[in-house]
FISE-747738 format. One record per residue: residue in one letter; chain; z, y, x of N, C-alpha, C, O in turn. Coordinates in steps of 0.02 Angstrom, whole numbers. Atoms other than C-alpha are relative to their C-alpha. Layout:
N
R r c    n.z    n.y    n.x   ca.z   ca.y   ca.x    c.z    c.y    c.x    o.z    o.y    o.x
R a A      Z      Y      X      Z      Y      X      Z      Y      X      Z      Y      X
...
! end
This chain:
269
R r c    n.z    n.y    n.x   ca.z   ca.y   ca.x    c.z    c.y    c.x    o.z    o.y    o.x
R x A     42    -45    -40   1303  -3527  -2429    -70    -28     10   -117     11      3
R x A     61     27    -19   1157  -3653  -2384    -23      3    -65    -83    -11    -70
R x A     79      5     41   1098  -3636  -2568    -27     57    -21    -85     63    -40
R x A     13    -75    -14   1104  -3456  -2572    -58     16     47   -102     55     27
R x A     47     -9    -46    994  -3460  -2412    -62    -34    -35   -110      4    -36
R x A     49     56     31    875  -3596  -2499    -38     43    -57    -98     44    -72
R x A     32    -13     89    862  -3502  -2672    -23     68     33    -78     89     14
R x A     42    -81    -16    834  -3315  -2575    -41    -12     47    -50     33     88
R x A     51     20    -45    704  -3413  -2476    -55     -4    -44   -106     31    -41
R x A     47      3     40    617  -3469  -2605    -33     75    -37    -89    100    -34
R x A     -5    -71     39    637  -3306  -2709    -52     21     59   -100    -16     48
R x A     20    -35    -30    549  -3213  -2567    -73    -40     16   -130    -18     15
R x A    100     -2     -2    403  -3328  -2532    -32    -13    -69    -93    -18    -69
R x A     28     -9     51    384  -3340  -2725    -45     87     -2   -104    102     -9
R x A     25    -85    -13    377  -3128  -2702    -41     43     30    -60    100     19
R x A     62    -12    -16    258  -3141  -2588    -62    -12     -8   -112     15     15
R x A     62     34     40    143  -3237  -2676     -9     50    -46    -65     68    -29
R x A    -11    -49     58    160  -3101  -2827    -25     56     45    -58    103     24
R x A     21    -77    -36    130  -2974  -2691    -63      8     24    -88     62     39
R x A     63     -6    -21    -39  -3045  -2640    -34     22    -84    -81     60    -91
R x A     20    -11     64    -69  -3035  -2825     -8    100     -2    -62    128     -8
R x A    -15    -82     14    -23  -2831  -2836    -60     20     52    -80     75     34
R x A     41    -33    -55   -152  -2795  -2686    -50      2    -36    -73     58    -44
R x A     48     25     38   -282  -2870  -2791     -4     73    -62    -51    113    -69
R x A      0    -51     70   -229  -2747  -2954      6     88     34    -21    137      8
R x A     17    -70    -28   -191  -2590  -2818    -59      7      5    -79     56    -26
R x A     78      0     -8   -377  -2618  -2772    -45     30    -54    -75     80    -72
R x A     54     15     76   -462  -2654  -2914     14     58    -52    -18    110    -51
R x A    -15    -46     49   -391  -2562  -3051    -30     84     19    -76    111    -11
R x A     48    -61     -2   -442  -2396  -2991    -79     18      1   -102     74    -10
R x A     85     -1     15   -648  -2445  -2986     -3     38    -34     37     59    -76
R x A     42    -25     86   -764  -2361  -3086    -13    -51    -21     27    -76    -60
R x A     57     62     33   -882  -2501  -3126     57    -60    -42     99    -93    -13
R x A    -55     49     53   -781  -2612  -3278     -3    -74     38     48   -108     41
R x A     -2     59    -38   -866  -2776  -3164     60     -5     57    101    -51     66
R x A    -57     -1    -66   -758  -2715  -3006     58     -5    -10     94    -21     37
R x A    -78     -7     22   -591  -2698  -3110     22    -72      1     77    -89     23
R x A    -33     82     41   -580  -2892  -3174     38     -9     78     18      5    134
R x A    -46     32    -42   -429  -2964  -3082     -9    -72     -8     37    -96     26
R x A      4     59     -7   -475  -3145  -3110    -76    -21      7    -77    -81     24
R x A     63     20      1   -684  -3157  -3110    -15    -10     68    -24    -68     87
R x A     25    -12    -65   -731  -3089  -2918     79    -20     43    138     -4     36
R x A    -52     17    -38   -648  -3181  -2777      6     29     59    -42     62     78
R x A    -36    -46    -47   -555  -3111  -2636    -69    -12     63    -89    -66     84
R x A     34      6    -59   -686  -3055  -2494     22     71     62     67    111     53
R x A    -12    -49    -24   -700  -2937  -2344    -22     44    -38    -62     34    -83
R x A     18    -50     16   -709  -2773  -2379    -68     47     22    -94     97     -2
R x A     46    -31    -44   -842  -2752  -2234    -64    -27      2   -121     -3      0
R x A     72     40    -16   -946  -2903  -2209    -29    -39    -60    -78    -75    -67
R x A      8     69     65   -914  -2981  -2389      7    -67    -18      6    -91    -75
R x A     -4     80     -5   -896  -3156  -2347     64      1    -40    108     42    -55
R x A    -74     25     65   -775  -3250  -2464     55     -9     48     36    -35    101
R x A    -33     12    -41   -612  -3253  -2379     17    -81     -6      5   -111    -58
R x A    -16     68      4   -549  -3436  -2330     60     -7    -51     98     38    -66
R x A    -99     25     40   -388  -3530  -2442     23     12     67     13     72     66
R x A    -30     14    -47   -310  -3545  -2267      2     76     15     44     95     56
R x A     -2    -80    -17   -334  -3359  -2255     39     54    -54     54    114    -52
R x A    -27    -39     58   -262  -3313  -2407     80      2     -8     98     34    -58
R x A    -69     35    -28    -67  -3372  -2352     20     77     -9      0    114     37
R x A    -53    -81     -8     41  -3186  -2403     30     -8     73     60    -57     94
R x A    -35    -14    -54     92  -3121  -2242    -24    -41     92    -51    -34    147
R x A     39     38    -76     65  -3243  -2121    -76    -30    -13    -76    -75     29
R x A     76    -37     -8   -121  -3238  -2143    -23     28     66    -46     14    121
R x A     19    -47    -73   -131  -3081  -2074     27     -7     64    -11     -3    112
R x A    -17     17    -68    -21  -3116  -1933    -20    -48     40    -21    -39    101
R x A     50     58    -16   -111  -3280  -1905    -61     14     51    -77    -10    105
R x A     87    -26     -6   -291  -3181  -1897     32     69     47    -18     97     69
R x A    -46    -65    -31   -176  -3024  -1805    -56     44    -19    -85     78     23
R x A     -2    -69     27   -253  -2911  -1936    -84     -9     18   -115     37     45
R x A     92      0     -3   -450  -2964  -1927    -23    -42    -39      9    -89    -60
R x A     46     50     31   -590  -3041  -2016    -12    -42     30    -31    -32     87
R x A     23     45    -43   -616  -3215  -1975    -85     -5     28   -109    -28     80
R x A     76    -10      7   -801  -3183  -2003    -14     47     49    -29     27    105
R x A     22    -57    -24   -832  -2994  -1948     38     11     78      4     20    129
R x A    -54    -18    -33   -671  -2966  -1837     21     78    -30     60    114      2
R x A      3    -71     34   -671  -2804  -1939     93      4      4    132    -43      4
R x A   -107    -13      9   -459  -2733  -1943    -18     -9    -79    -61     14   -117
R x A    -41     -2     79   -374  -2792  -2106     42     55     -4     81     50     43
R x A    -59    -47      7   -263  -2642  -2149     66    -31    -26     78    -58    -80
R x A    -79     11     12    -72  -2673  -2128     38      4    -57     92    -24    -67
R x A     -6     -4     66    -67  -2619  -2298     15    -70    -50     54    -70    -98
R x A      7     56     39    -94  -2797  -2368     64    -38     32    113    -37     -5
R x A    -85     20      0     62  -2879  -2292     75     36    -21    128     15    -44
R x A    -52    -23     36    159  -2745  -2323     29      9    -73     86     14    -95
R x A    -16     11     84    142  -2747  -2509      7    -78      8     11    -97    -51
R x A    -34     43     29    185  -2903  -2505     59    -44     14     90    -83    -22
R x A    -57    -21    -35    311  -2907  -2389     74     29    -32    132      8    -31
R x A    -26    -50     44    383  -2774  -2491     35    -22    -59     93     -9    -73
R x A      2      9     44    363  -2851  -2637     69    -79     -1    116    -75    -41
R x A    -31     23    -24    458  -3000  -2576     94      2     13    144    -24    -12
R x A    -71    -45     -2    606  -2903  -2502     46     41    -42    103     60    -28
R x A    -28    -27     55    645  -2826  -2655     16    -64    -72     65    -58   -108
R x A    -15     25     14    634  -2965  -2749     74    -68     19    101   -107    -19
R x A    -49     21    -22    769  -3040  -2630     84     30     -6    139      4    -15
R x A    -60    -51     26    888  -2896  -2652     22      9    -62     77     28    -79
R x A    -29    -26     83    885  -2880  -2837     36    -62    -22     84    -54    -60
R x A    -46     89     16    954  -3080  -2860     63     33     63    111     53     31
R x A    -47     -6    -37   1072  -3032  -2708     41     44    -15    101     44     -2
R x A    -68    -68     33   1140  -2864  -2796      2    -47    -78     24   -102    -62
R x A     -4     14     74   1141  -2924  -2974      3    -80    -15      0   -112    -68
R x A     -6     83     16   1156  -3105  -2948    -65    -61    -50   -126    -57    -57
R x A     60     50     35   1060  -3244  -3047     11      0    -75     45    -40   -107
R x A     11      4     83   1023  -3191  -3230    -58     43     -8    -98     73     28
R x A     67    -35     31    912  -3124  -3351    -12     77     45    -59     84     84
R x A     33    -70    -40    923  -2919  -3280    -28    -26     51    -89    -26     44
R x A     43     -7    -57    872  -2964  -3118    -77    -20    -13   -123     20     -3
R x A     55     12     15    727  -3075  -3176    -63     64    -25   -122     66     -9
R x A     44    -67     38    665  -2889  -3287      3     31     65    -50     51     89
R x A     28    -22    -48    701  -2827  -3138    -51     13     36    -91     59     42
R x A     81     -4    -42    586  -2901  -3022    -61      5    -26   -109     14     11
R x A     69    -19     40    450  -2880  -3149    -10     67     17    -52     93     54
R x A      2   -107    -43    488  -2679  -3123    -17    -23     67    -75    -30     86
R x A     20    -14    -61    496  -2698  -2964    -78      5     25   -104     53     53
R x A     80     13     -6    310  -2764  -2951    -35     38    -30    -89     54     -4
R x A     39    -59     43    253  -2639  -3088    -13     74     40    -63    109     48
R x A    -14    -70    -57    350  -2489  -2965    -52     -3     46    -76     54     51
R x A     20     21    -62    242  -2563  -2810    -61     30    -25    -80     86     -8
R x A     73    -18     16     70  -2557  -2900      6     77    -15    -27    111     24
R x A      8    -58     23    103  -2384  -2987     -1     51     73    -47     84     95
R x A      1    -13    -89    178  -2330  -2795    -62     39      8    -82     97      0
R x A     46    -19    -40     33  -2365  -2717    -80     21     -1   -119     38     43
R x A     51    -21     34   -104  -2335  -2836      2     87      7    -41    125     27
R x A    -16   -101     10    -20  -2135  -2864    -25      6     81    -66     46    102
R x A     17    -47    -83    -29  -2126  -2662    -71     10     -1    -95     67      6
R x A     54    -14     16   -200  -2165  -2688    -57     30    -23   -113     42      0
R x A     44     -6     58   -275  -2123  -2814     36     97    -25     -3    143    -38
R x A    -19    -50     28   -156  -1969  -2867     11      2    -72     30     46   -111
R x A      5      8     89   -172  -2049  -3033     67    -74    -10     79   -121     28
R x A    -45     48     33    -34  -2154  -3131    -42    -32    -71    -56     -7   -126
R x A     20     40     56   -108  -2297  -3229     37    -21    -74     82    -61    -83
R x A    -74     13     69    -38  -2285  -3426     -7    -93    -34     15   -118    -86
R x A     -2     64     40    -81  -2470  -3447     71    -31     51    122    -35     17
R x A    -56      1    -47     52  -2516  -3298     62     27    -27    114     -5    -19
R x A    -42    -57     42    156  -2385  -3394     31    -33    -56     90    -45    -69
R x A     -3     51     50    143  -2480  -3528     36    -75     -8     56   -105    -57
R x A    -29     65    -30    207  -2631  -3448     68      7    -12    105    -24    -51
R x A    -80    -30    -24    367  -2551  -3397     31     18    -63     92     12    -65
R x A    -36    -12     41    396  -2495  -3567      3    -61    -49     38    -62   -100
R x A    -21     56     37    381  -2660  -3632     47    -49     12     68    -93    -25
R x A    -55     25    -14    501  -2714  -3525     83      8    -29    133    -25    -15
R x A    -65    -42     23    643  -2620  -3611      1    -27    -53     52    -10    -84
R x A    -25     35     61    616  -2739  -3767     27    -54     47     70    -25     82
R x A    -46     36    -44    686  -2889  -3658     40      0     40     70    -45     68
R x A    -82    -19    -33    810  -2794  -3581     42     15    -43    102      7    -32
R x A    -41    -20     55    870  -2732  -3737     47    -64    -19    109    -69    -22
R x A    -19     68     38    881  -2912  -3807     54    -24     45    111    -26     23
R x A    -16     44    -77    939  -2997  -3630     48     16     25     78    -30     53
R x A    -63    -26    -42   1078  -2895  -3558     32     63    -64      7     90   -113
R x A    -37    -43     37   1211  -2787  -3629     31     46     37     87     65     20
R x A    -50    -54    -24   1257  -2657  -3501    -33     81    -11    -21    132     21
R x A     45    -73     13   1138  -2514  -3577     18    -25    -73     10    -83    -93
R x A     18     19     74   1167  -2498  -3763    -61     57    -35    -85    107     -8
R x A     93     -8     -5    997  -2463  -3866     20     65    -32    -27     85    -67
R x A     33    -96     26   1041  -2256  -3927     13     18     75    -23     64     93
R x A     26     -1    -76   1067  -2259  -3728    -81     19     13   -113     70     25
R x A     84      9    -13    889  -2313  -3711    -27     28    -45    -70     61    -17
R x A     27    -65     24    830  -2208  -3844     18     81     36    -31    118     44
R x A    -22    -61    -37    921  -2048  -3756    -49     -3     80   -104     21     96
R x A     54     18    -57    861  -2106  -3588    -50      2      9    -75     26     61
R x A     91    -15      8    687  -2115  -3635    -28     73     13    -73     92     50
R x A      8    -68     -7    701  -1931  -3669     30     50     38     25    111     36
R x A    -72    -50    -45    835  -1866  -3551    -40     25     45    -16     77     69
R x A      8     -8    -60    724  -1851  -3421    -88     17     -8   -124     60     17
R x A     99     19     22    532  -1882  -3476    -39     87    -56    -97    106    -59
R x A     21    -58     27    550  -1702  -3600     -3     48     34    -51     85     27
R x A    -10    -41    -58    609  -1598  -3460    -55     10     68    -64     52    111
R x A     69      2    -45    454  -1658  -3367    -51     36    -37    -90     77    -13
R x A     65    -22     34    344  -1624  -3511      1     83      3    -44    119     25
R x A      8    -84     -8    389  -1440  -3524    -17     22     45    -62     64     46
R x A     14    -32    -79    394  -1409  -3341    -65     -2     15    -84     49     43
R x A     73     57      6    214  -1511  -3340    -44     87    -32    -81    126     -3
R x A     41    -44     42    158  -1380  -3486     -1     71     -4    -41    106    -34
R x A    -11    -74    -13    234  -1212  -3431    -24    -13     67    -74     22     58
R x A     39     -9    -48    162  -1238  -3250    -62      7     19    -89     28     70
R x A     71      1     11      2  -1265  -3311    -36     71     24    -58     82     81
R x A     42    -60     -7    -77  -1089  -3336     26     34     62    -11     69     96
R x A     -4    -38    -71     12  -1026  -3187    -27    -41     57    -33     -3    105
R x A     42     62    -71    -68  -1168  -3049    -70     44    -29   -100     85      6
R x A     69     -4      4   -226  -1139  -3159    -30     91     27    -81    104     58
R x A     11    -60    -21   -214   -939  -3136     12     35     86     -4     92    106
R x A    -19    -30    -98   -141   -945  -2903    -62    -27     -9   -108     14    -15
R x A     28     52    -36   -250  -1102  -2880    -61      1    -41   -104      0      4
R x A     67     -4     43   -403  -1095  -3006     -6    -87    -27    -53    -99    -66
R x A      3     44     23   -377  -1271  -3041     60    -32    -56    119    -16    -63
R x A    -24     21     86   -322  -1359  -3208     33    -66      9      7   -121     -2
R x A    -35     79    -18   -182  -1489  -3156     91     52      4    108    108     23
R x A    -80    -23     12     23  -1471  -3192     26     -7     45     -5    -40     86
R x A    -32      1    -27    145  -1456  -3100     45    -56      3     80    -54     54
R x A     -4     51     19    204  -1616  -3156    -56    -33    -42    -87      0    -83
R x A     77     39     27     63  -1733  -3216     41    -46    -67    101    -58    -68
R x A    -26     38     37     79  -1838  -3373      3    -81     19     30   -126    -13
R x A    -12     71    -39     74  -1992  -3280     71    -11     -5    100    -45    -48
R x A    -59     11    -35    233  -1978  -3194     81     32    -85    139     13    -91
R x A     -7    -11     60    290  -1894  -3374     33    -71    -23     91    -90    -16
R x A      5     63     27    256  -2064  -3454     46    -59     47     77   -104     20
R x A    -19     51    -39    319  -2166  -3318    103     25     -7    149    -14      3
R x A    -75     -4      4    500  -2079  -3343     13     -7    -71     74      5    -68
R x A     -4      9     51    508  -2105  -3523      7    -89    -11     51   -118    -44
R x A    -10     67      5    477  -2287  -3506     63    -26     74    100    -76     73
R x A    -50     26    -42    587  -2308  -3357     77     16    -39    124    -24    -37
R x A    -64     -2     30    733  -2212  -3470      5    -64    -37     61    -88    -36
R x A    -15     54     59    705  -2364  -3602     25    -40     31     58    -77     -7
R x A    -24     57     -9    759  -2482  -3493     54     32     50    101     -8     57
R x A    -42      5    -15    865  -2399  -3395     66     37    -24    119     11     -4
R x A    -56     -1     47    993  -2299  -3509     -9     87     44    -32    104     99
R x A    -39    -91    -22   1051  -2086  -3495      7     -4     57    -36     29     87
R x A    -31    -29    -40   1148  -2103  -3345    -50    -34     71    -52     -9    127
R x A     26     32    -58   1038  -2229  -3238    -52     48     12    -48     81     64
R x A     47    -47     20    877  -2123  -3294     23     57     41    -26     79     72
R x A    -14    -76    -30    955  -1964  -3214    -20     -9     66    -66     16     98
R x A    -17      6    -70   1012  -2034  -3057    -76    -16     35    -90      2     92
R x A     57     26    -33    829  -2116  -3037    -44     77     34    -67     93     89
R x A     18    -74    -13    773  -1930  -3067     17     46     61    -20     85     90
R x A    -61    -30    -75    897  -1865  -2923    -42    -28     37    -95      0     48
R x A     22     30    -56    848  -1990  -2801    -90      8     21   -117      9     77
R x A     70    -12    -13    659  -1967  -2834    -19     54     17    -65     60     58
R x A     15    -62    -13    666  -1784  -2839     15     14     90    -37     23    122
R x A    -14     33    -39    752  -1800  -2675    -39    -19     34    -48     25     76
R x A     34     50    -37    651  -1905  -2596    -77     33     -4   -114     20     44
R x A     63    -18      2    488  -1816  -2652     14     82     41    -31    118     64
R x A    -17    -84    -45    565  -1640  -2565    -18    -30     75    -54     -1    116
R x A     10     24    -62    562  -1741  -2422    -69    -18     25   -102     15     66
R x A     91     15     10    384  -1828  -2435    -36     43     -7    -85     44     30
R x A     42    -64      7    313  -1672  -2494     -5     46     79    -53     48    117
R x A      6    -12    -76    382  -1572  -2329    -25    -21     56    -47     13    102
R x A     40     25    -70    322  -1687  -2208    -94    -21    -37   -141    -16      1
R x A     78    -22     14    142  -1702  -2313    -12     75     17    -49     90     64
R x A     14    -75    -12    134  -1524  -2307    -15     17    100    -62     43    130
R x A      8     19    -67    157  -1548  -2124    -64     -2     51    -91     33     94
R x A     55     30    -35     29  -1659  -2077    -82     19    -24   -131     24     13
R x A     54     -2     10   -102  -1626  -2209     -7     83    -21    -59     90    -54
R x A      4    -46     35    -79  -1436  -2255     11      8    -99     22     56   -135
R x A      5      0     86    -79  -1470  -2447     80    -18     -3    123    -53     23
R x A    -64     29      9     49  -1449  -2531      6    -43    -69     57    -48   -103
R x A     -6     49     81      1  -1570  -2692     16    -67     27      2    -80     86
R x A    -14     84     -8     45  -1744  -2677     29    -48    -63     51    -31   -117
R x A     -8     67     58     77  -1899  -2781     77     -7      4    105    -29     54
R x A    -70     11     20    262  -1892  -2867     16    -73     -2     68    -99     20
R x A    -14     86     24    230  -2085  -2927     38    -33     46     92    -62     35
R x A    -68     46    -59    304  -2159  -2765     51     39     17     75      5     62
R x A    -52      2    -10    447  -2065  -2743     24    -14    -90     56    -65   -105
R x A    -35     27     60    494  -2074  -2928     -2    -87    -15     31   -100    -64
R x A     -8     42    -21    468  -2262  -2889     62    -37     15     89    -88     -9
R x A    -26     21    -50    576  -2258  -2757     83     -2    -44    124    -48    -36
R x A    -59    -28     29    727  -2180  -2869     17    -50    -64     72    -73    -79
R x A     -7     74     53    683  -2315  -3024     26    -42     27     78    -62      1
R x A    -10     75    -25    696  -2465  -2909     78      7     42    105    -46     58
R x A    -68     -7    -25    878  -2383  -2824     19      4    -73     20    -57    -85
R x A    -33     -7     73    944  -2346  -3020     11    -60    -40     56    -72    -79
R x A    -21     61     40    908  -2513  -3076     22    -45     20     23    -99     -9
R x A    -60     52    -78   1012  -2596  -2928     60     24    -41     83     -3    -90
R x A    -29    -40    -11   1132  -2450  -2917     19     49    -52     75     74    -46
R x A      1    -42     23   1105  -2337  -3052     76     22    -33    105     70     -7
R x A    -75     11     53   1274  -2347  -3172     48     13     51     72     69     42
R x A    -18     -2    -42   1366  -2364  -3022     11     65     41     62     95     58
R x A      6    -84    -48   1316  -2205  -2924     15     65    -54     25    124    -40
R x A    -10    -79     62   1337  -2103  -3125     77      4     18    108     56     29
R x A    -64      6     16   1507  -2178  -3120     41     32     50     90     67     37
R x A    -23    -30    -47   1546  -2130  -2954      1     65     28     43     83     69
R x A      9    -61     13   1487  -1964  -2964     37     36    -64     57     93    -50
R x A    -49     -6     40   1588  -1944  -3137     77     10     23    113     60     18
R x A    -62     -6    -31   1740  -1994  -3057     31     63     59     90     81     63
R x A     19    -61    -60   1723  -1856  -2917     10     63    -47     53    102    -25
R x A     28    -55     42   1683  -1723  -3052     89     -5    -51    117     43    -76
R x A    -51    -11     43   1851  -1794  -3147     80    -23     47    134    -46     27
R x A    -53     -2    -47   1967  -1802  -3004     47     48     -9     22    104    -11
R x A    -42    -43     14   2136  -1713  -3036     34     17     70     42    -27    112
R x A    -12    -31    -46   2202  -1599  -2909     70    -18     18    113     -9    -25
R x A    -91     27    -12   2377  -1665  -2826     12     60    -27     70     79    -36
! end
């Protein structure tokens, strides 16, 4: 038990270190200006007063709690945002070694996981899904292929498409009708979130791929209703709940087909 505690100690402040990293690429990456994008040239400052932040300030998590959420310089509020991604980032990386134990999947795992986080919270943002991030995720599905054997690879070919074509149509028949209520030229599904289920089928197989679909759809009925709520609109960014449904599928996914199978093939006393 004490090395269990030791190794999901470490694991988590490794995850938070990785998570100050992701704040950096949520940021950045969406700039215009190609100078503002670089993730390794410009170093971490306020957002308000500019000063370079301190090393001693840069500590994931406890930082901010340190500074309780201010510039040492300005006193300007840090947004809660920045511990929580990495916080986040962290906590998930603790769970995926704790469900799946200590091997290669989890390791691809937590790589997703960190890919999910940025895409997340960039889509809340931004409304836009980055295809280089995208890209990431689908390159993950060659070292899962290789690395583990509980997806076999016409799985992950099927998967890719089980879920990612059904978007595209929906995507391309909603089109002219949004563009003809609403006068504006955007799908009903975006190719972002498109792309992002195509590469999530590769790595995660037919049946995980669905369930991620379920849980995101799901989860975005929900998010959507209470946006609708607060802000009147009813558009919003799919990327974090379809996120939310990747990062339960690749715990859980197989698991929840199987158990839903079984249900469906239950014989009647």
């Amino acid at each position: 038990l004490s090395f269990i505690l030791m190794f999901l100690t470490i694991i988590f402040l490794f995850g938070i270190c990785i998570g100050s990293f992701l704040n950096v690429v949520i940021i950045r990456l969406p700039m215009e200006k190609p100078e503002d994008r670089s993730l390794t040239k410009r170093a971490s400052h306020c957002m308000t007063c500019g000063t370079k932040i301190r090393p001693i300030d840069l500590i994931p998590v406890f930082s901010w709690i340190f500074l309780r959420g201010k510039c040492h310089s300005c006193g300007e509020k840090i947004s809660a945002r920045y511990p929580v991604v990495e916080a986040l980032n962290g906590l998930l990386y603790v769970l995926t070694f704790w469900v799946l134990d200590i091997n290669a999947k989890a390791i691809i795992t937590c790589v997703l996981m960190s890919l999910l986080i940025v895409i997340a919270f960039m889509d809340w943002d931004t409304q836009e899904i980055d295809l280089v991030i995208v890209g990431l995720i689908l390159v993950l599905a060659v070292p899962a292929a290789l690395f583990t054997d509980d997806v076999t690879l016409i799985h992950r070919v099927i998967g890719a498409f089980a879920i990612s074509l059904p978007f595209f149509i929906i995507g391309e028949v909603s089109r002219p009708f949004i563009r003809k209520r609403y006068g504006e030229d955007f799908r009903g599904i975006e190719v972002g979130d498109t792309a992002l289920m195509f590469a999530a089928g590769a790595i995660l197989g037919t049946q995980a791929v669905i369930v991620s679909a379920f849980v995101g759809i799901i989860a975005a009925a929900i998010g959507g209703i209470i946006s609708k709520v607060i802000t009147k609109d009813s558009k919003f960014a799919f990327g974090p709940y379809l996120s939310i449904g990747i990062a339960v599928a690749m715990l859980w996914g197989n698991e929840i087909a199987s158990w839903y199978i079984s249900l469906l093939t239950v014989q009647p006393q």
